[in-house]
N, C-alpha and C positions, 0 to 999 in steps of 0.2 A: 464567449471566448475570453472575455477578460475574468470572469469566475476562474476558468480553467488556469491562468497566466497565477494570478492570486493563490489559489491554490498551491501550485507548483512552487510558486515563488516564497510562501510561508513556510512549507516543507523545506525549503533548500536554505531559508536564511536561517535555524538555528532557535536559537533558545528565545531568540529576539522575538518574534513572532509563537513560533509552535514549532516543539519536535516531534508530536502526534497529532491523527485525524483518526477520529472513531466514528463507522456506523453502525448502527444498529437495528436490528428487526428481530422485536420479542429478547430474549434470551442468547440467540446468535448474533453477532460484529464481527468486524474487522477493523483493527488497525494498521493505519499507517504508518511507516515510519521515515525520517528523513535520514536517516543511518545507513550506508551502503546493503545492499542485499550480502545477508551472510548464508544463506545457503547453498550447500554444495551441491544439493541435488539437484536445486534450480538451474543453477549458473551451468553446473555442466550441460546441461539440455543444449544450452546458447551459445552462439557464435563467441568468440573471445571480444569483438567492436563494443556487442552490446552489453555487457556484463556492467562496466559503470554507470552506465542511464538507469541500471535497477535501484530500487530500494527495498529495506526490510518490511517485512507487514507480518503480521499473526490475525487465524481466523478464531475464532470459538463457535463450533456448528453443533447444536446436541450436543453441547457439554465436552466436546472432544476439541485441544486445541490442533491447528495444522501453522506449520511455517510456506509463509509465500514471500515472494518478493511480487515488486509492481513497479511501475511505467504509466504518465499519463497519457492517454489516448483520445484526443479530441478532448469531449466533455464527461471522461472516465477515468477512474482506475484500471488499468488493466492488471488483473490479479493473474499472476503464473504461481504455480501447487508443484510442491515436494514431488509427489504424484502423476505430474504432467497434467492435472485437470488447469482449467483456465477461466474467469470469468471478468467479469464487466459492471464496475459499479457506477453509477451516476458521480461527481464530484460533488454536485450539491447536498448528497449526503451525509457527509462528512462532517462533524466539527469535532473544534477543540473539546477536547476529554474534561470532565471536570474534576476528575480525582483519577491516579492512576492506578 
């Protein structure tokens, strides 16, 4: 739980800590961002309450990028897709990027 708190809390403080979390597997990531969720396709999906708890993310899957926002859930990202797809990363996989 305190991973999950950490996390969260390096995302929302800014430049001070990290304004990205990258995972990766192979070729395909995700990043996180600590920037409001800017997509439109996302947010409209969502209730007008939830729309500020989101944040921005980009995936790169096979070489193709997708915009998602995300929410942490428990000991996850919760990734919501352009698309309506949805997924679930661990938090611990995440780190600071080392080049952007």
């Amino acid at each position: 739980m305190r991973f999950a708190l950490f996390c969260a809390a390096a995302l929302l403080a800014g430049p001070v800590l990290a304004d990205e979390l990258v995972a990766s597997s192979g070729n395909d990531s995700v990043r996180l961002s600590s920037s409001p969720c800017s997509s439109e396709e996302v947010l409209n999906r969502l209730h007008p309450k939830m729309r500020t708890a989101l944040r921005d993310a980009t995936a790169v899957v096979q070489g193709k990028t997708f915009k998602a926002c995300w929410v942490v859930e428990g000991h996850a990202a919760h990734l919501l897709y352009e698309d309506g797809d949805q997924g679930l990363i661990p938090l611990r996989d995440f780190k600071i990027p080392t080049s952007a």
